[in-house]
N, C-alpha and C positions, 0 to 999 in steps of 0.2 A: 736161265735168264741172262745169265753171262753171256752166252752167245748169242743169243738173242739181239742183246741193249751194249755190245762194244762198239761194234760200228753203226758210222751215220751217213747218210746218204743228203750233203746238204742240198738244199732246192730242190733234189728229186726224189722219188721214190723208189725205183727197184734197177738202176741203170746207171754206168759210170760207175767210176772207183770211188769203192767203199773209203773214209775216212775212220782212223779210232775214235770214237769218240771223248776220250779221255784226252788225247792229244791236243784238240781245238775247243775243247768245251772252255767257253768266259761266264763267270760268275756272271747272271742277271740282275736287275734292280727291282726285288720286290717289295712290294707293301702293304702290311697288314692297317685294314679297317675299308671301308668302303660299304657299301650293301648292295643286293641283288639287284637293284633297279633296273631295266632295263635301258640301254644307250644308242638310241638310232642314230646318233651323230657320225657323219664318216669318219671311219676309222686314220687316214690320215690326218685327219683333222683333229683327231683326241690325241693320235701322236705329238703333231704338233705344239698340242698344248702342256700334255707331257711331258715333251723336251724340258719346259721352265720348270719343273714340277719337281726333278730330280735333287734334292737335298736333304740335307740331316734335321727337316721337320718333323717329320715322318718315321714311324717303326719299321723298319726295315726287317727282314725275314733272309737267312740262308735257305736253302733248298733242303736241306736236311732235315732241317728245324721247321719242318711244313706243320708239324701238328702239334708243334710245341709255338708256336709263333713267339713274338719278336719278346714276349718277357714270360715267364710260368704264369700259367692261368690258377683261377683258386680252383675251377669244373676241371674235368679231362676235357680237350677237342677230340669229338668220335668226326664230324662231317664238316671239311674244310670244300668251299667252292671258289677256284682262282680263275680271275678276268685278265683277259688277253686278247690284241687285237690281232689280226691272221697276219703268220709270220714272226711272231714277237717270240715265240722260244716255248708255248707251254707243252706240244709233244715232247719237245726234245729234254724241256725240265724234267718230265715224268721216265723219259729213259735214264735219267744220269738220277735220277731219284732210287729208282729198281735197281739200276748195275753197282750202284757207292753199297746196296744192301748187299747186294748179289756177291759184292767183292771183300765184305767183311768189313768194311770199312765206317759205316754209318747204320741207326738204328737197330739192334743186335738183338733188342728184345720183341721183335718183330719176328714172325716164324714165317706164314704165306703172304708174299706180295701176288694179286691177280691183277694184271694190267688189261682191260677192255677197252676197244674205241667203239662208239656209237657205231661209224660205219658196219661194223662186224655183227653189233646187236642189230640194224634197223632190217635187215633178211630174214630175221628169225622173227618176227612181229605175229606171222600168224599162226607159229606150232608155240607148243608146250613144254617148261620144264618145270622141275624143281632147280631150287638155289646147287643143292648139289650134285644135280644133273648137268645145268650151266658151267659149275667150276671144269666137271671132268667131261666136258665136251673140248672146250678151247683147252684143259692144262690135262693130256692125258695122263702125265707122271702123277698125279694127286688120285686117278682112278685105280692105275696098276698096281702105286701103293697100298689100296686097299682105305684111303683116306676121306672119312666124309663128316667125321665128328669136327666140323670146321669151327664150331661154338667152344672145344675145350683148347685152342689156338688164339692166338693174337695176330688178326689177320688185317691186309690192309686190300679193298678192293679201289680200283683206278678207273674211272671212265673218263674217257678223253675224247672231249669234241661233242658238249652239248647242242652246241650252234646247229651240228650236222644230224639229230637225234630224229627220226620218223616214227616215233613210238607215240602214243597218244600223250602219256603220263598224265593221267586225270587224275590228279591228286584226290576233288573231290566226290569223284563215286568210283574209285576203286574200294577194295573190300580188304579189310586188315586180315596177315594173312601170319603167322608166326613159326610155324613149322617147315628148316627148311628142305626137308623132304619130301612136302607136297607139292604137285605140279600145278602150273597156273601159267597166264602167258610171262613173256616176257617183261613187260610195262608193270603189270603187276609188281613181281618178282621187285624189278627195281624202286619205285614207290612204296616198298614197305621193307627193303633195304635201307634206302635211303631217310622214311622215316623213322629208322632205332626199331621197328617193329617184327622185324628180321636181321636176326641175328645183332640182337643190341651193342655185342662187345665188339663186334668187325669197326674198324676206320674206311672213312671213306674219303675218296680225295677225286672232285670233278673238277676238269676244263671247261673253258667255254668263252668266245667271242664273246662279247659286251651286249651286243645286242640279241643275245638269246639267252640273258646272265636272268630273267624273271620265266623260265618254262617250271622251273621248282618255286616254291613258296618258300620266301626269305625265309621266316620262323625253322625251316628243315637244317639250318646251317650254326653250328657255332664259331664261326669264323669265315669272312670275308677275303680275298686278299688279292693283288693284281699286280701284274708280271709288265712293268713301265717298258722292259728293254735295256740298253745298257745304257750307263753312263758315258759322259765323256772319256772317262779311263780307261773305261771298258772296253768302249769303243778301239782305242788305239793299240788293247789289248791284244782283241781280236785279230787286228789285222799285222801287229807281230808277231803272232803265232802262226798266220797265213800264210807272211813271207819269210821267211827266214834269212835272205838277205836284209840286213838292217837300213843299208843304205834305200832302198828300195822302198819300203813300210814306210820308214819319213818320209818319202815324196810324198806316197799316196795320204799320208794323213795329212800333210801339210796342206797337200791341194786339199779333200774332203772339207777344211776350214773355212777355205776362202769362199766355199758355196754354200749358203744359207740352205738353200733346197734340200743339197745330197748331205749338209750334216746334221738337218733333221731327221729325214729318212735311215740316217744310219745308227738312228736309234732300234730301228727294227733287226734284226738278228738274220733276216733272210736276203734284207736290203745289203746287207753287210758283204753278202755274201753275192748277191750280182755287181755288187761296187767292184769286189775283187776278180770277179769274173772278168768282166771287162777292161779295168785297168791294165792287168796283166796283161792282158793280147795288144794292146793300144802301146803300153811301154816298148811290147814285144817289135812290134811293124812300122811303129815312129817313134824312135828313138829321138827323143829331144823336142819333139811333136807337142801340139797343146792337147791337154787332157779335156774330156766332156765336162759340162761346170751346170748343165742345165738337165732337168730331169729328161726332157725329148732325147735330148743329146744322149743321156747315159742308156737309155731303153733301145735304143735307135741300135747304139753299138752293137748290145747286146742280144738282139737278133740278128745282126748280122754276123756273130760269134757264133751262133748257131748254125747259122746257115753252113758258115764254114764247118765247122765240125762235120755237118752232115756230108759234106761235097765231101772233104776229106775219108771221114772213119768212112761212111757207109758206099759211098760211091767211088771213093778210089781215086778221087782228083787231086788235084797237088794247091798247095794253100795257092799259087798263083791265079787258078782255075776261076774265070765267074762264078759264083756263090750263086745266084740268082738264076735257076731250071724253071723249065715250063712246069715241075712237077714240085716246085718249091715255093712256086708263085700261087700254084693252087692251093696249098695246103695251108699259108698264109691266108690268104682269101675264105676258104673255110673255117680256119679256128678265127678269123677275124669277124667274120658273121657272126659264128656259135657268140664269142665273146659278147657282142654289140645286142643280141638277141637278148641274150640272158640277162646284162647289167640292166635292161629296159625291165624285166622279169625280177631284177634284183636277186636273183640264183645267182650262186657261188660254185656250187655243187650241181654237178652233167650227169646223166644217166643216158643210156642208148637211144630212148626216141629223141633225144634233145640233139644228138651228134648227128640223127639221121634227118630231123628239120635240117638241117646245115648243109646236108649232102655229102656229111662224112660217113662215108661205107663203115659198117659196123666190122667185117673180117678185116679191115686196114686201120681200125683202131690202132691197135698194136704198136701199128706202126708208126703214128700219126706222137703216142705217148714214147715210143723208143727211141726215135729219131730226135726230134726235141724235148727230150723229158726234163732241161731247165725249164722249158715253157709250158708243158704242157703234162701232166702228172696223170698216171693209171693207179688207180689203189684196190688192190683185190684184198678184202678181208680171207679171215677161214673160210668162211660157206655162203662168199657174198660175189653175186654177180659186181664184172668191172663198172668203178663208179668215176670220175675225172673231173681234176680242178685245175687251174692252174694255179701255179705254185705260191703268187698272191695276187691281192684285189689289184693294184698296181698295175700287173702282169694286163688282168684283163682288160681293165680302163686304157691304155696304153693301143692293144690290140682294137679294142672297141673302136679307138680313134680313129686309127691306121684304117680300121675299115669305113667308118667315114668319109674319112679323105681320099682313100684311094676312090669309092665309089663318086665322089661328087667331083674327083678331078680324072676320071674316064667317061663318064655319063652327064657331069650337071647338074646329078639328082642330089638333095639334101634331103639324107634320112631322117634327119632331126623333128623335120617337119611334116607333118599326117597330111599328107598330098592326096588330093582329089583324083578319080579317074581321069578325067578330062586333064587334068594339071601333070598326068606320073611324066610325061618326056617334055615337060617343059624347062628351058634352062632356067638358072639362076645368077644374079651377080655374085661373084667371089667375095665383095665387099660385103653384102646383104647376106651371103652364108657365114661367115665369120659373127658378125652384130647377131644373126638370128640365136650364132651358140652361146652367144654370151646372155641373151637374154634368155635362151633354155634356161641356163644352169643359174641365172638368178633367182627365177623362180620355185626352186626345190628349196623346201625347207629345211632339210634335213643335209643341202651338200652332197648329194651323193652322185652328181655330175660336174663337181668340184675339181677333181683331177684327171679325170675326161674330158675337160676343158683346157686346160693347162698343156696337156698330149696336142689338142687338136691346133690351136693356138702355134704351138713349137712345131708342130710337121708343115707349119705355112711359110715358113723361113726355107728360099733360097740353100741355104746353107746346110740345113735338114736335109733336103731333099734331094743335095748330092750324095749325100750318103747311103740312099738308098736307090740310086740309081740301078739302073736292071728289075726293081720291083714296080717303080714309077714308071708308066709308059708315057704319061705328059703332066704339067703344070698347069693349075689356073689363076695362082695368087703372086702375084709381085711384089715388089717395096713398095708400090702405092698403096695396094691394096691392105699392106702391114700396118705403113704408116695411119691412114684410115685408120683402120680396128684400133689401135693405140687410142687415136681421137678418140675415139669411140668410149673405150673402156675408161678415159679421163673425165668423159663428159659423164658417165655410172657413176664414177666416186662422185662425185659431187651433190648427187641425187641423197636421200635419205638410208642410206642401206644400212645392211646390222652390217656389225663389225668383221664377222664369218666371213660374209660375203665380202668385204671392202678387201680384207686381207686378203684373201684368193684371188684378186683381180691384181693385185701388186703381183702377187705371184705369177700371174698371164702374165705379165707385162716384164716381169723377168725371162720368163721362153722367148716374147718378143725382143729380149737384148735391149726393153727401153728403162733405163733407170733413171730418164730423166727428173719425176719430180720426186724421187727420192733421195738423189742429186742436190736437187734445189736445199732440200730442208738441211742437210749435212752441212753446205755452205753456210746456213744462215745460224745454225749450232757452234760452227764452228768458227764462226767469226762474231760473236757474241752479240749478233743481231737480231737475233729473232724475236719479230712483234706478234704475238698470237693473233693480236688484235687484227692483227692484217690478212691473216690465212685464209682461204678460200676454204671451202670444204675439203677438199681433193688434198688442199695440203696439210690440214689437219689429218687427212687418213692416213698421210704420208708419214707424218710426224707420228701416229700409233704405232707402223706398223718398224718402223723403224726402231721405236723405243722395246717393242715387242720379240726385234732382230737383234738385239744386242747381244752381245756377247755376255754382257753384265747381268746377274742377279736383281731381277724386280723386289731385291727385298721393302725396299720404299719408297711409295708413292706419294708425292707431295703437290698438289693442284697447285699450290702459289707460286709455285717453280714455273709455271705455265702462264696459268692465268686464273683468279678467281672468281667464277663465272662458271654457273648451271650450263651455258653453251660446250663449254672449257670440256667439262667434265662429263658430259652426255656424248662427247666426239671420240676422248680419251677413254670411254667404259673396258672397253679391252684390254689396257693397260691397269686398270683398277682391277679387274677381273682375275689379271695373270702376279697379281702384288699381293704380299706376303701381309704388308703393312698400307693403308690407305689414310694418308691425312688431308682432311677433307673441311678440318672446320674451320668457319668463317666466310666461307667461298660461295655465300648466299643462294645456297642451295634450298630446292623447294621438296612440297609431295613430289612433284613430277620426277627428282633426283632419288627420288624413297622407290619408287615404282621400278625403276633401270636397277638401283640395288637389290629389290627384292629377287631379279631375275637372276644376280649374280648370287646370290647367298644362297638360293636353290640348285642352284648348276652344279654335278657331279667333279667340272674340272676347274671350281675356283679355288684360288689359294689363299684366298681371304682369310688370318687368322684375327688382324688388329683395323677396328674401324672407328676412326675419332670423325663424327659429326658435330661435334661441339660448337655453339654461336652459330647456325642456322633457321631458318623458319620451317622448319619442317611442321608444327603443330600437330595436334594428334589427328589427324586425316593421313599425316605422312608418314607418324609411327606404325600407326595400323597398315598400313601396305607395310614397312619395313617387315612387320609381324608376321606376314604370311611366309615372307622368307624364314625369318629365324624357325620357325614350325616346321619347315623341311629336315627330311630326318639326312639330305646332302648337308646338311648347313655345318660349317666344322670352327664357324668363328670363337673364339676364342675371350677376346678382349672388344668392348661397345661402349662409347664415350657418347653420351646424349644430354651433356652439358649446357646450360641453357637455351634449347631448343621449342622453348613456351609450349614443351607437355602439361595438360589438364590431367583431370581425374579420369577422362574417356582415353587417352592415350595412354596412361600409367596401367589402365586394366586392358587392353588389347596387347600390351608388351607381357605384362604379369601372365596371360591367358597363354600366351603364345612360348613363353618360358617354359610355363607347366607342362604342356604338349610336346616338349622337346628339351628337357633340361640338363642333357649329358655334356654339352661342348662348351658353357660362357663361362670362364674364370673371371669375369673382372666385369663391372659395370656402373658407369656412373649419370646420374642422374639428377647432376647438384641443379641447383638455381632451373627447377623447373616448382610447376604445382599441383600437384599429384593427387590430391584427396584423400580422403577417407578410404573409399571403396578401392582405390589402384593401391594406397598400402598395406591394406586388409589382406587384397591378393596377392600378396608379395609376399605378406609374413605368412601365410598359407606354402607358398611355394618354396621359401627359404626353410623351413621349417623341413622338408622332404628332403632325406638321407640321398638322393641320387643327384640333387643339384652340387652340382663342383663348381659353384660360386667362393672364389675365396677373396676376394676385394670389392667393396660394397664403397663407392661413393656417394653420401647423400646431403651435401653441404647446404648453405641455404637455401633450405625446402622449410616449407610451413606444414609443418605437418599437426592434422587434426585442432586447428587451432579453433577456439573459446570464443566467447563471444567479451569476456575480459580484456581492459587495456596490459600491458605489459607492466609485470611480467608474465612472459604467454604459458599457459598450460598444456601439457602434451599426455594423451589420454592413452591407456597401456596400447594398445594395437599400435603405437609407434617405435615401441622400443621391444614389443616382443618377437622382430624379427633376426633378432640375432642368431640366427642359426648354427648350431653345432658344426662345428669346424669351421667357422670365418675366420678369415686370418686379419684382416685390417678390415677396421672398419670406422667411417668418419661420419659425426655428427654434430657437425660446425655449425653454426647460426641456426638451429633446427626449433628453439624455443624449447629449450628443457628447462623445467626449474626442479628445486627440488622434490616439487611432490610424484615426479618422474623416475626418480633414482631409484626409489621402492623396485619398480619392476626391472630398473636397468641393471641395476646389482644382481637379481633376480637371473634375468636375462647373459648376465657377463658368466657368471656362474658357472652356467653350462660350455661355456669357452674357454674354461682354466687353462688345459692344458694346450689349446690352438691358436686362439689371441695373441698376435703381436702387436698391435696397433692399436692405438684408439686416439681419437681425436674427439672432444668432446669442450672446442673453441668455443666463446663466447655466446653461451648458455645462463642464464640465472639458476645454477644449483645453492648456492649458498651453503654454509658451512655447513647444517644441517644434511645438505645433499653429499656433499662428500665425505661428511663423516659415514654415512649408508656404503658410499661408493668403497672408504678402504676396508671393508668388510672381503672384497673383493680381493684388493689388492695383499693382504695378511695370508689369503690361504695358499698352501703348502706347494700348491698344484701350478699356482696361477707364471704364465710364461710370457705375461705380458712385456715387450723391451722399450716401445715411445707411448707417451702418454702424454698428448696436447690439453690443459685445460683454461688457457686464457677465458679473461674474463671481462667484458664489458661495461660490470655494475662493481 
């Protein structure tokens, strides 16, 4: 395993100098909790959002500590499943996982590490093994040894790269299988690995991109966990251990800063690594020169670094030499197809008929992955026919473009667009291709021609396009035609878009070099004039995406900073979205602001922990949509202020119902000055009463609760006071009509909170001396840890 997992091969596979791995490896930013849902969202896009995500909210996890997670669990973890977007670091986590074992260094009570990738399994799909037939197939040393009692061993198996898995895994009619002696297929084999049913004491530990994080059944995992990438220090880490000139590492990180794009992107661990690719040869040949600042820009270089390499290593040219051969321009034009082919396909992963659609000769493979193998990657398992990706989704999008725009600036033709027989040699305008890609890639839902736009957009610049001169044989796009598309994209934001899409078009419009109206809002910020009132749509998106671009921590969001207005805050969702903390109340927000939240409390990538609604109309039409959010098992808020919000008894029980269904995440909830009923407190003290809710702050101030048909003083019937639940820590019930004949069950009720109870608030109430003489019954026992105790009195 030591030889095996020392060296790493960054960006490529089997080509180019080996690096140690020990030598470059930067701690990643992991996080434990999440669940297997599935995430079709593009993966730059969760980066993205990501980037703001990186803080001490969150359990963080060492690499070491994979199955011990972020604090000792009370179960052992046998089955950890970690999310990862392509590129982020989970192959290479799982090697410096094996080698820290391999080298004595980490987990010692560990005996067999087997490290599997799916590639390596999906050829084996239609023969047969046993569990210890598979170990001493790939690990012959464990055969020779004579080793198969793998059940009296502490064993840890690794499969890497669920994403890429061709195996049926029918969870529900495979056949439980417990003997690992017997043969069965593969899929089998792992489905009852994986469920404890084979070889129960083995640890397991699976990778997997996001969106193929639901091919197992959550229930199969006790622990979640997801590889963010690095940090900002991390970042800067990496790249001084790259360069070992110091002076040198500061430039490039300095620059990396100043570009919003590339110091997203350099949250990725592979992006890190074209960053430095590039840079270097660019410091190398322009000395003093301006660096790339735009993603076209940085992709652009970085095929033309290849190119070089290639004239140079393989052909024998001198770096002076045109980079750009009739035999360099085809092979681009090939993998720019294959690319463009496939992301329509949404394949990541090539196999031979895919190369040979493309017209890449299957015996020149080879050469196609050893010549460019930053771009262009061969992976041969043990017993597995060559399978080919590039090195990331990026890679491809990028490529995708390029074959785009070369095709529609030699021909005319727009791929984009499903062209009729009669129509294929028909030209198009430059400006009408440009607008047509913008309205493609508005219409995907999911983004995932988000940064294929962005590519195609930047290779329309003038300025792009000298750079690739020798691959370019003419232009069709000018400044007019740029200018235009700008309009264009100006004239989008102002339409109704979600915020995904508003933000990405900021983003084109940074390839296009126009930062005009993000410009504007900077001015009006920074000159302490800014009328919300006055903002056009466009510049509200502008004012989002900005506040989204900061530098600064979203720990707090506060609408009256803006403007108080459902408009305000139906514009700004994205910024509530990426906030830690949301203050929201009073800013006469309706259901229709309940509905936009609901989508945010359900979202895998909100950071939503505190949301004060307080002094709103939401009424309960707009709790009940709230409700459906907090029922998401994404929902991770924390703290809910629904302070006089004119909740009924219909509101109070779709909130109660909707708690029940999801009561692991809300510590804090209040609820004063609304009117709740009977039936919504009933379900409350049902739900507080259950040991799993981690409620430990209950605000219930002027509420009437169960009130009598008696003038005052009001009576409060027991289902009001028997929701004190075991372990509340504060808990207030100010103006709630308590009299004394209440206290019976409130003493009752306290009782059971001796030793939790910090608080109580029990403001102007009718107890009468009667009532608190019951009450210090309470407060005399031995146990009791109450420290503030409110009991003003009205009467």
């Amino acid at each position: 395993m030591k030889e095996k997992f020392q060296c790493v091969f960054e960006g490529i596979a089997k080509a180019g100098n080996p690096t140690l791995l020990n030598q470059i490896y930067t701690e990643l930013y992991i996080t434990e909790g999440g669940t297997a849902e599935v995430n079709n969202e593009h993966e730059v896009r969760q980066i993205e959002k990501a980037s703001k995500k990186l803080d001490n909210l969150e359990s963080t996890i060492r690499h070491e500590d994979i199955f011990k997670g972020s604090h000792e669990k009370d179960e052992p973890i046998r089955t950890v499943l970690t999310k990862g977007v392509a590129g982020i670091g989970k192959t290479v986590l799982t090697q410096k996982y094996t080698l820290d074992w391999a080298e004595d260094k980490a987990n010692q009570d560990i005996q067999f590490i087997f490290p599997f990738t799916f590639r390596e399994l999906n050829v084996l799909k239609e023969e047969k093994f046993s569990l210890v037939e598979l170990v001493h197939r790939f690990f012959k040393e464990t055969k020779e040894a004579g080793i198969s009692r793998f059940e009296d061993f502490q064993v840890v198996f690794i499969f890497d790269g669920l994403d890429e898995c061709r195996l049926p895994l029918d969870f529900h009619k495979s056949t439980i299988l417990t003997d690992p002696r017997k043969s069965t297929s593969v899929d089998a084999l792992l489905i009852n690995l994986i469920r404890g049913k084979l070889l129960p004491t083995a640890r397991l530990w699976i990778t997997t991109r996001p969106a193929a994080a639901n091919q197992i059944p959550p229930g199969c995992f006790d622990m979640v966990t997801e590889i963010r990438g690095f940090t900002d220090p991390q970042k800067e880490e990496y790249f001084r251990k790259r360069f070992r000139d110091k002076k040198q590492a500061h430039r490039i990180i300095s620059h990396i800063k100043t570009s919003r794009s590339l110091h997203i992107m350099c949250h990725i661990p592979v992006f890190c690594w074209i960053t430095a690719t590039v840079l270097e040869h660019v410091l190398k040949t322009r000395e003093g020169g301006p660096l790339p600042k735009t993603l076209t820009e940085m992709y652009i270089h970085f095929l033309v670094v290849q190119a070089k390499v290639k004239k140079v290593k393989y052909d024998g040219g001198a770096e002076t030499d045109p980079h750009w051969s009739p035999e360099s321009r085809k092979m681009i034009e090939s993998l720019g197809k294959l690319a463009f082919d496939q992301l329509q396909k949404g394949n990541l992963i090539f196999y031979e008929s895919d190369l040979t659609e493309c017209g890449i000769n299957i015996r020149a493979a080879s050469v196609y992955s050893g010549v460019f193998t930053q771009i262009f990657k061969e992976e041969r398992g043990l017993y597995q026919d060559k399978v080919f990706c590039f090195i990331h989704l990026s890679v491809q999008e990028f490529l995708a473009a390029l074959h785009v725009h070369l095709t529609f600036s030699n021909s005319g033709l727009n791929l984009l667009e499903e062209q009729k027989t009669s129509q294929k040699f028909k030209t198009i305008d430059p400006t009408f291709f440009y607008q047509s890609a913008v309205n493609k890639t508005l219409e995907s839902q999911n983004g995932h021609l988000d940064l294929f736009l962005r590519f195609l957009l930047g290779l329309s610049l003038q300025t792009n396009q000298v750079l690739l001169q020798g691959l370019l044989t003419q232009t069709r796009s000018t400044s007019l035609t740029n200018s235009e598309t700008v309009q264009y994209i100006k004239k989008k934001l102002s339409e109704n878009l979600s915020a995904e899409r508003s933000i990405n078009l900021f983003h084109c419009l940074n390839e296009l070099n126009d930062l005009s109206l993000v410009e504007e809002i900077q001015q009006y910020t920074s000159s302490g004039s800014l009328s919300t009132d006055e903002l056009s749509p466009a510049q509200w998106s502008a004012l989002a995406f900005i506040l989204l671009s900061s530098e600064k921590d979203l720990e707090v969001f506060d609408l009256k900073n803006y403007s108080a207005s459902e408009d305000a805050f139906l514009r700004l969702m994205p910024v509530v979205k990426n906030s830690n903390t949301a203050l929201l109340g009073g800013c006469n927000l309706s259901e229709r602001s309940c509905e936009a939240l609901s989508s945010v409390l359900s979202s895998q990538s909100s950071n939503l922990r505190e949301l004060d609604l307080s002094n709103n109309n939401l009424h309960d039409s707009g709790v009940k949509m709230l409700s459906t959010g907090l029922q998401s098992l994404c929902c991770t808020l924390e703290t809910l202020r629904l302070s006089g919000c004119l909740i009924t008894e219909e509101g109070c029980t779709s909130l109660a119902l909707a708690l029940s269904s999801n009561p692991s995440h809300l510590k804090e909830l209040d609820l004063s000055y609304n009117q709740p009923g009977d039936s919504g407190i009933k379900l409350l003290s049902a739900g507080l009463m259950d040991p799993s809710w981690r409620l430990d702050t209950l605000r219930y101030e002027e509420n009437r609760l169960c009130w009598s048909d008696a003038p005052p003083p009001f009576r409060v019937e027991p289902a009001g006071v028997q929701w004190l639940r075991p372990g509340l820590k504060k808990c207030k019930l100010r103006i709630c009509g308590l009299s004394e004949m209440s206290c019976d069950y409130l003493a009752a009720a306290l009782k059971s909170n001796l030793s939790h109870l910090r608080e109580l608030d029990l403001s102007l109430n009718d107890l009468q001396d009667s009532g608190v003489k019951q009450l210090c019954g309470f407060l005399e026992s031995p146990g009791c840890g109450l420290e503030i105790l409110r009991s003003v009195t009205m009467f």
